[in-house]
Structures are given as C-alpha cells and as structure tokens.
Residue, then its C-alpha position, 0 to 999 in steps of 0.5 A: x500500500x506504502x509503495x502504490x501511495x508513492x507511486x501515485x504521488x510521484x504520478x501527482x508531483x509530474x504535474x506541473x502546474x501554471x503558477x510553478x510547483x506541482x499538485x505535491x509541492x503545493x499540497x492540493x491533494x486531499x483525501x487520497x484513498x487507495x483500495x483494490x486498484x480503486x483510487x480516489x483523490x480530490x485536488x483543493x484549489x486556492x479559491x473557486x475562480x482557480x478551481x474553475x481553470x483547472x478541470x485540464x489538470x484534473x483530467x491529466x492526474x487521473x490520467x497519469x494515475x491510471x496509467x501506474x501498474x495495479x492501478x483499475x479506477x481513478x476518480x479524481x474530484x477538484x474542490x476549492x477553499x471556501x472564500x477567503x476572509x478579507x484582509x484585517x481591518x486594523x491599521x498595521x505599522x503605526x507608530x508603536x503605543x506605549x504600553x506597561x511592561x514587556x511585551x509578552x503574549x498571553x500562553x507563549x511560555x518561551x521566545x527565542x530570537x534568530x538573527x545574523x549580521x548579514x543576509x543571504x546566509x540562511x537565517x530564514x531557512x533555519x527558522x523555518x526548518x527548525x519550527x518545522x523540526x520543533x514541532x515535529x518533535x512535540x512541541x507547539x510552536x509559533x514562528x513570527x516573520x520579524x523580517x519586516x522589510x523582507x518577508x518569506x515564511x509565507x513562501x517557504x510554508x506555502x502560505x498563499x492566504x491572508x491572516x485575519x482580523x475579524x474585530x479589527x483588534x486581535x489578529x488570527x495566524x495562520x497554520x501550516x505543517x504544525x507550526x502558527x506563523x505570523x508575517x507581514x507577508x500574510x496582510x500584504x501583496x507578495x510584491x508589495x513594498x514595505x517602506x517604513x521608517x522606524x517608529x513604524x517598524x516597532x509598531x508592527x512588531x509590536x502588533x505582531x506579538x501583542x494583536x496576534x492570537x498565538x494561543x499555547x506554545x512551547x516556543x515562539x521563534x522570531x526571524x529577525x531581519x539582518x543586521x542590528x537595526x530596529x527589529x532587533x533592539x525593540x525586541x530585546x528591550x521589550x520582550x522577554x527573550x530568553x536567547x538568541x541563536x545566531x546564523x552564519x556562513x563560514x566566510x569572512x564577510x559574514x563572521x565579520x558581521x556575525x560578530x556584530x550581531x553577538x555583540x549586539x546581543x550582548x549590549x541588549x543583555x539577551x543571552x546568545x544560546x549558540x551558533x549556527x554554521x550554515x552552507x558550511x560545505x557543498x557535496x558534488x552529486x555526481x563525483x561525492x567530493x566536498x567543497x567548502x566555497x566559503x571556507x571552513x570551519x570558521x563558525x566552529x572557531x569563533x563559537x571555540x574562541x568564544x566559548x559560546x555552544x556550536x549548535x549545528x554545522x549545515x551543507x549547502x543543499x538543493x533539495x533544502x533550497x527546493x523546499x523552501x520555494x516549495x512550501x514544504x521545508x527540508x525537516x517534513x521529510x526523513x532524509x539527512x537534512x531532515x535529521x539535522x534539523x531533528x537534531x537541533x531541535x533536540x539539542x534545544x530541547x534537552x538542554x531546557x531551553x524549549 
C-alpha cells in the first residue's frame, strides 16, 4: 500500500502546474484513498475562480494515475477553499503605543530570537526548518516573520492566504505543517513594498506579538531581519527573550558581521544560546567530493574562541533550497537534512531551553 501511495504521488508531483510547483509541492491533494486498484483523490484549489481553470489538470492526474501498474479506477474530484476572509481591518505599522511592561503574549511560555549580521546566509531557512523540526518533535510552536522589510515564511510554508482580523483588534495566524506563523507577508501583496521608517517598524512588531492570537506554545521563534537595526533592539528591550541563536556562513564577510550581531546581543543583555554554521560545505552529486566555497570551519572557531555552544554545522543543499520555494521545508521529510534539523531541535530541547 506504502509503495502504490508513492507511486501515485510521484504520478501527482509530474504535474506541473501554471503558477510553478506541482499538485505535491503545493499540497492540493486531499483525501487520497487507495483500495483494490480503486483510487480516489480530490485536488483543493486556492479559491473557486482557480478551481474553475483547472478541470485540464484534473483530467491529466487521473490520467497519469491510471496509467501506474495495479492501478483499475481513478476518480479524481477538484474542490476549492471556501472564500477567503478579507484582509484585517486594523491599521498595521503605526507608530508603536506605549504600553506597561514587556511585551509578552498571553500562553507563549518561551521566545527565542534568530538573527545574523548579514543576509543571504540562511537565517530564514533555519527558522523555518527548525519550527518545522520543533514541532515535529512535540512541541507547539509559533514562528513570527520579524523580517519586516523582507518577508518569506509565507513562501517557504506555502502560505498563499491572508491572516485575519475579524474585530479589527486581535489578529488570527495562520497554520501550516504544525507550526502558527505570523508575517507581514500574510496582510500584504507578495510584491508589495514595505517602506517604513522606524517608529513604524516597532509598531508592527509590536502588533505582531501583542494583536496576534498565538494561543499555547512551547516556543515562539522570531526571524529577525539582518543586521542590528530596529527589529532587533525593540525586541530585546521589550520582550522577554530568553536567547538568541545566531546564523552564519563560514566566510569572512559574514563572521565579520556575525560578530556584530553577538555583540549586539550582548549590549541588549539577551543571552546568545549558540551558533549556527550554515552552507558550511557543498557535496558534488555526481563525483561525492566536498567543497567548502566559503571556507571552513570558521563558525566552529569563533563559537571555540568564544566559548559560546556550536549548535549545528549545515551543507549547502538543493533539495533544502527546493523546499523552501516549495512550501514544504527540508525537516517534513526523513532524509539527512531532515535529521539535522531533528537534531537541533533536540539539542534545544534537552538542554531546557524549549
């Protein structure tokens, strides 16, 4: 039964579809059901006027499904989301409000900031991965998309709905892959700018993790945006953060302004739980040879040098890269990546901080 299931979601993921990804990557197969040769599957599209424009597609997977060996009848249905909510009636990125105390959202038992110094070095990757191996691991967990200016969490967990505000007060997330996300990206058009000063940055943060009904959770990670600018200071100063890991690959550059973000961390008096090395070799597919395009062993060092915890060495990686794009992060899966992404998680986890 194990194998047919993979056959036909391979039939499935052979199917192209006019926006990019596939009937998989995209996770429109509902209710797939198979038994004596007999399968039976529905395709969910976005909205209905999307469900309208793919009965073409319907025909081609039952067709490709039928054509597998053992497989008798293909019934394929195709169904919609029902209609969106519209966007939240609330005002986001005002100036923030003066408020007493710190900012600690109602159930969340623990918020651990990811940062770097620079962009381009995976931090979002990590986050979202790690929520993604967290909640796999048992915990309940909450990731918020602090990159204000640069939002992807909604990309990388294939999130194309927008998060509602029905009292036009306290703002509903979204839910995918056992993790609850909050982002900008949910309230905006995906090409839509944020051109924001400060002030209005820490308003939507603020609003991000007070407005936001994040319900129980073990664990709220905050993706921060690179650098050590307003995000990050509004956060420390004002919430309770009871650590910061910070991402970098091994080159240079980019130790040279993770160094920056520790030391950031440090003035903000948010202790730095560890470091993560990532891109931190390429295997060849074709020839198995390791190469390390941005040195090696650089994070490792300075973690040693620093005596701060080496929390994870990660390869540069298609399939994690694919994923991302896809909706469907590396740590769902069982393959290498996916455990070690488990095994930070775990790490975590037995050290008490989760």
């Amino acid at each position: 039964m194990d194998k047919m299931k993979s056959a036909v979601e391979g039939a499935l993921a052979r199917i192209g579809l006019p926006t990019g990804g596939n009937l998989i990557s995209k996770d429109m197969i509902r209710a797939l059901t198979i038994q004596d040769g007999v399968v039976r599957f529905v395709i969910e599209a976005p909205n209905p006027d999307i469900a309208r424009k793919m009965e073409p597609i319907r025909q081609t997977a039952e067709a490709a499904v039928a054509a597998l060996p053992g497989v008798s009848v293909v019934h394929a249905a195709l169904t919609a989301h029902a209609a969106q909510p519209k966007a939240p009636s609330l005002k986001v990125g005002g100036h923030a409000k003066p408020q007493d105390g710190v900012m600690k959202p109602a159930g969340v038992k623990t918020v651990i900031a990811i940062g770097s110094g620079k962009g381009g070095v995976g931090k979002s990757t990590v986050s979202s991965n790690l929520a993604v191996a967290l909640a796999r691991a048992g915990k309940s967990v909450g990731l918020l998309d602090g990159d204000i200016h640069g939002p992807s969490q909604p990309r990388m967990f294939g999130l194309t709905r927008r998060a509602s505000a029905p009292d036009g007060k306290t703002i509903e997330p979204l839910h995918a892959h056992g993790v609850t996300l909050m982002s900008i990206g949910s309230m905006l058009a995906e090409d839509k700018a944020v051109v924001w000063r400060g002030p209005m940055l820490m308003g939507a943060l603020q609003q991000m993790i007070m407005q936001v009904n994040w319900g129980e959770l073990d664990v709220l990670l905050v993706d921060l945006p690179p650098g050590t600018g307003d995000v990050q200071l509004s956060l420390c100063q004002k919430s309770e953060v009871a650590g910061a890991i910070v991402v970098s690959t091994p080159q240079d550059v980019a130790l040279l302004d993770a160094r920056k973000a520790l030391d950031a961390f440090a003035a903000l008096k948010t202790p730095v739980l560890g470091l993560v090395e990532n891109m931190a070799v390429f295997t060849c597919p074709h020839c198995g040879t390791d190469s390390h395009i941005f040195g090696h062993g650089g994070v490792a060092q300075e973690a040693e040098k620093l005596g701060i915890p080496l929390l994870a060495q990660l390869p540069i990686d298609l399939d994690t890269r694919l994923g991302g794009d896809g909706g469907t992060p590396i740590a769902l899966g069982e393959g290498p990546m996916a455990q070690a992404y488990a095994q930070l998680a775990a790490r975590l986890i037995e050290g008490g901080v989760v």
